[in-house]
N, C-alpha and C positions, 0 to 999 in steps of 0.2 A: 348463312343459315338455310338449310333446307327444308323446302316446305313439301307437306304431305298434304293430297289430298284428301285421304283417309289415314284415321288413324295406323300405327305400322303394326297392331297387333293381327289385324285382320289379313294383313299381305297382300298380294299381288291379286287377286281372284277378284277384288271387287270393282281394280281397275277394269278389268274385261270383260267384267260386265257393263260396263260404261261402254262398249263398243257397239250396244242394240239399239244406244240412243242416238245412234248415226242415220236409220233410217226416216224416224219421225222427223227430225230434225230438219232432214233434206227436203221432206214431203211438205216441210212449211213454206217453203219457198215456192212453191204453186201459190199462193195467196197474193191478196193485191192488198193495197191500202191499208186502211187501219184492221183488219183482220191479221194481218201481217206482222204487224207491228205488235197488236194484243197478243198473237201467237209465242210470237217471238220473245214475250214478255212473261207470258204462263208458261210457257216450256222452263224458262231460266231460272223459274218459281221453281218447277217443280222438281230440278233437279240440285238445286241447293236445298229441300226440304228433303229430298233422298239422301245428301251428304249428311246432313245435319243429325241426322237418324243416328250416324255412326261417331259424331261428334260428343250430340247429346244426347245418351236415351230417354231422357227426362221427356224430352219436346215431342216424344213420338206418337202418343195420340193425338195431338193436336195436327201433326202435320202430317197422318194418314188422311186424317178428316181434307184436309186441304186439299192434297194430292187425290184423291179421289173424283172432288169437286173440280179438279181440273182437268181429268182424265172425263170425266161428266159430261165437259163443256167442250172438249175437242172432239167425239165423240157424236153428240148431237148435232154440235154447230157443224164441225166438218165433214171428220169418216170417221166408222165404226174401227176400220183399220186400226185407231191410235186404244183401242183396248187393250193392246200387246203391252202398251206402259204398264197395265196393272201390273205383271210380273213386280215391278219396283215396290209399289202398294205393298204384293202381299209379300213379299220378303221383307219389308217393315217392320212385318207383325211381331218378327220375332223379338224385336225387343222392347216389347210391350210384357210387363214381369207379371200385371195382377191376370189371372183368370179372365176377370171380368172387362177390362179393356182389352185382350183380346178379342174376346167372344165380338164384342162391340166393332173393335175393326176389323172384324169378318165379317160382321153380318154387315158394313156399310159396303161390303165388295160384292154379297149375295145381292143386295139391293139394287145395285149399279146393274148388275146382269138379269134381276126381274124385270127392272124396267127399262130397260133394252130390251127385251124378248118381249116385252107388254106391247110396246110401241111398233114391235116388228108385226105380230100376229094379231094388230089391232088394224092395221094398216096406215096407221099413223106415219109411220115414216117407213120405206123399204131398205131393208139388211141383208146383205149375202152371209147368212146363217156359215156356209161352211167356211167363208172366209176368218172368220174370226172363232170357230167352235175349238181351233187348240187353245185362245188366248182364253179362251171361259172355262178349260178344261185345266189351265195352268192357276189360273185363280182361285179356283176352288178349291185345289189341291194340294199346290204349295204352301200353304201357312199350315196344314192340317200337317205334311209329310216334313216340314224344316220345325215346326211347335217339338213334333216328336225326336226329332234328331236331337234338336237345343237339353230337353229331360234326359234323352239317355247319357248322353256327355257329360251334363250336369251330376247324374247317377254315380257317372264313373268317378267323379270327380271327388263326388264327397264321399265313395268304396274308400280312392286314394289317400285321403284324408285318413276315414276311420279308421284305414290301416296303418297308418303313421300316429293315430290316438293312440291303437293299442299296444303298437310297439314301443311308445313314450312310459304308458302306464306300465308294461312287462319288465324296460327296465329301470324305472322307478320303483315296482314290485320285490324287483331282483334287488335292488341297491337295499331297503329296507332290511331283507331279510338277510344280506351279508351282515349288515349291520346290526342283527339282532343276534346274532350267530359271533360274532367275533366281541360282543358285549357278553352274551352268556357263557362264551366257552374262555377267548382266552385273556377275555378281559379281566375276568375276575384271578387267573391262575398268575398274569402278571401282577395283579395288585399282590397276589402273595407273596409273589416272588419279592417284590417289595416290601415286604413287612418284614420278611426273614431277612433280607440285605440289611434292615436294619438292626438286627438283635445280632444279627452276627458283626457285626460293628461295633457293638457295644461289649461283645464278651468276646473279643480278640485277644484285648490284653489281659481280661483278669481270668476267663476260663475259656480258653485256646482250644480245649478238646470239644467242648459244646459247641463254640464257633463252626470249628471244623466238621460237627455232623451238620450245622445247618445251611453248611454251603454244599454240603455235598445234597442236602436235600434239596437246596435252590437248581443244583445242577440235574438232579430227579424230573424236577417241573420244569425247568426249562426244556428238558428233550420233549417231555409233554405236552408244551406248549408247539414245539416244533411239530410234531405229530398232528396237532390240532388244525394246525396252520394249512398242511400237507392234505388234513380232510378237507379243509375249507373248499384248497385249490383243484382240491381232483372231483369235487361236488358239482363245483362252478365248469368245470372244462366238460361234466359229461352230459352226453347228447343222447337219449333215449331212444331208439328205433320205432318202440311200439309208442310210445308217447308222440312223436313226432308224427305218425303213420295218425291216430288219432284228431291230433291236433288239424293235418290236413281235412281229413274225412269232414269236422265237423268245419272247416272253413270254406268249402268249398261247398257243400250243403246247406249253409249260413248264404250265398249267392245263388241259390238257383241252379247248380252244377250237379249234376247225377252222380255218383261215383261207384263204380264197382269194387271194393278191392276182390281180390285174389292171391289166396295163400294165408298160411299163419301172420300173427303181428308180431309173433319173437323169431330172435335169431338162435341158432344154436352154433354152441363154437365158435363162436367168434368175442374177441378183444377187445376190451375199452377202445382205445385207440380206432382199430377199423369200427365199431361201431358208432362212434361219436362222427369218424366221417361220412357212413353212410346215413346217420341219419342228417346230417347238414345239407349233402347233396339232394335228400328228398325234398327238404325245407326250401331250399334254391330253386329245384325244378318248379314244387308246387306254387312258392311264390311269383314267377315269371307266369306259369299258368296264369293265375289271377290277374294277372297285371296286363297282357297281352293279347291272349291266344283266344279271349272270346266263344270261349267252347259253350256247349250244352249239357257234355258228359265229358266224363274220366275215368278211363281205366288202368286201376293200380294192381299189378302181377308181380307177387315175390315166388321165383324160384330159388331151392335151397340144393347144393348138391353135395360132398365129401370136400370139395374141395373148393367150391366160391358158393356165394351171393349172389343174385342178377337182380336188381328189383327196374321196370319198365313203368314206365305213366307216359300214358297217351292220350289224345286230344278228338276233338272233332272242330276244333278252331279253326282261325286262318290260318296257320302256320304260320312258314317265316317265306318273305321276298324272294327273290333269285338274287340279289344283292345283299343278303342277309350277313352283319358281320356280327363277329362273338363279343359279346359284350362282359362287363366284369363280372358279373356272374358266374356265365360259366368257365370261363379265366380261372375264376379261381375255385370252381369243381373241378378241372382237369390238373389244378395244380396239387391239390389235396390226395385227389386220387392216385399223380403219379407217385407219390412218395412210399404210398403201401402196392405199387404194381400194379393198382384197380384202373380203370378207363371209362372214360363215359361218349356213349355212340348216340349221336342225336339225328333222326332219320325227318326230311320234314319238304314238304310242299305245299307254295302258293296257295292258299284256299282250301286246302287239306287236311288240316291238322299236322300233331305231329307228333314223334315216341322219342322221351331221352329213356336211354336202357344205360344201369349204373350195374357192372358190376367188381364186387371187390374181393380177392380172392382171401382163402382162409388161413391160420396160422394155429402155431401151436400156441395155447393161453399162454406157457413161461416166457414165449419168442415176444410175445406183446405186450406183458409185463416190465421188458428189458425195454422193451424201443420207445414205452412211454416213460421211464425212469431218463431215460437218454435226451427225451425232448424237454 
């Protein structure tokens, strides 16, 4: 069985931070007697209340409070030097969940550093101010600057979510309205079809000619029914441009994201088919936006020409790494797009931002009519 020291969600990071506690540790060893020993004793304290933090969050204001008071006692009794522990303290803080026990084990860290500087400029005790002015500048500021990292994470996390809400509800939304749709149309046209199957059952033998119109009318509604069917599926397959262009705008304006567009929101001349994949590709890009790229703006530019479509969404995000590989996303824009001879060029650097430019070229409406009857 292997044992961790910390929990394994946190990873390797917090082992190396375990590597700062190598110099106090050594500096105990100056000590004689029972200084030595109680040293030796509160140090060991204090650093199974820093594991335990990660163990149990439950225990963590109680064992700030603790670790403070030890960092207190090392600090007075021996050298101000061992202020640099506080680093441990205020990375603590962060998992302390209410407001209010926060606040609390900061202010026992602002207090720690009052009265240190009381005792300094009282002359109570003498402190090499610049010796320790990073460990006071690191206290201060770390639980205010990791507080805020922990929210915005937290931010991202429950965007993550909401967006996995709405897409549960859109296709629970969707599934409803098939279902109200194949009850209003061809549900009712097959029940007829069944009521005729039966009369014409019944006058087979004794009046054959009525029979025979009634099957020919069951064969009326059934092409009807097939027709019905045919709206159902080509409803469900299609993909709006300007809807999907919309739907962006308002989700990315829904997050704090600026958006430009540029150009009309309809297309002219172009196909079911190439329409449905260009608005899928926008829906792809804008969602990896969201997901990703961190931006503050986006700008969205449709050009239209006799013979393609270009549409470009660009970022002021991070972009993507120098190690950046393609993920199924755009996998499968690039697969879509090759089938209609469209392509998609994604320009992008480190810290940058970045532009996917989609475009797809144009067809004659009948040529696109065929090649959706074909799929």
């Amino acid at each position: 069985m292997k044992i961790h020291l910390f929990p394994e969600r946190f990873g390797k990071a917090t082992l190396i931070w375990m590597v700062y506690f190598i110099l106090p540790f050594l500096a105990l060893f100056q000590l004689r007697g029972i200084d030595l020993v109680v040293g030796m004793v509160l140090f060991c304290l204090f650093i199974f209340l820093y594991i335990d933090n990660y163990w149990n969050p439950n225990h963590t204001m109680r064992n700030v409070v603790f670790m403070t008071g030890i960092i207190a006692f090392f600090v007075f009794r021996h050298h101000a030097g061992y202020l640099y522990t506080g680093m441990y303290t205020a990375q603590a803080l962060i998992f302390l969940k209410s407001r209010g026990q926060f606040l609390l084990g900061y202010m026992l860290q602002i207090v720690l550093i009052a009265v240190l500087l009381f005792v300094h400029f009282t002359g109570i005790m003498v402190i090499n101010l610049p010796y320790i002015q990073a460990a006071i500048i690191m206290i201060l500021f770390t639980p205010v600057i990791i507080n805020y990292q922990v929210k915005w994470e937290q931010s991202q996390q429950d965007l993550e979510e909401a967006y996995k809400r709405i897409d549960q509800l859109s296709k629970h939304e969707e599934r409803e309205r098939i279902g109200r749709d194949l009850h209003d149309s061809v549900g009712q046209t097959l029940s007829m079809i069944t009521l005729k199957s039966d009369i014409a059952m019944r006058l087979v033998h004794t009046h054959p000619n009525q029979a025979e119109n009634e099957m020919k009318e069951i064969h009326q509604i059934s092409r009807t029914v097939l027709q019905q069917i045919r709206e159902i599926v080509s409803d469900l397959k299609h993909l709006s441009y300007d809807t999907e262009i919309h739907e962006a705008c308002n989700a990315l304006s829904k997050i704090g994201i600026k958006v430009d567009y540029v150009g009309t929101t309809t297309v002219l001349q172009l196909n079911q088919l190439y329409e449905n994949i260009l608005a899928y590709c926008v829906k792809e890009s804008i969602t990896n936006l969201i997901r990703h790229s961190e931006a503050t703006r986006c700008v969205i530019e449709k050009v239209e020409s006799e013979k393609e479509v270009v549409v470009s969404i660009s970022d002021n995000g991070v972009g993507f790494p120098k190690a950046f590989q393609k993920g199924n996303g755009l996998i499968g824009m690039e697969e879509r797009l090759a089938m209609i001879s469209g392509k998609v060029d994604l320009t992008h650097s480190d810290k940058q931002g970045c532009c996917v430019r989609i475009s797809i070229p144009k067809v004659q409406m009948n040529q696109g009519v065929h090649e959706g009857v074909a799929q």
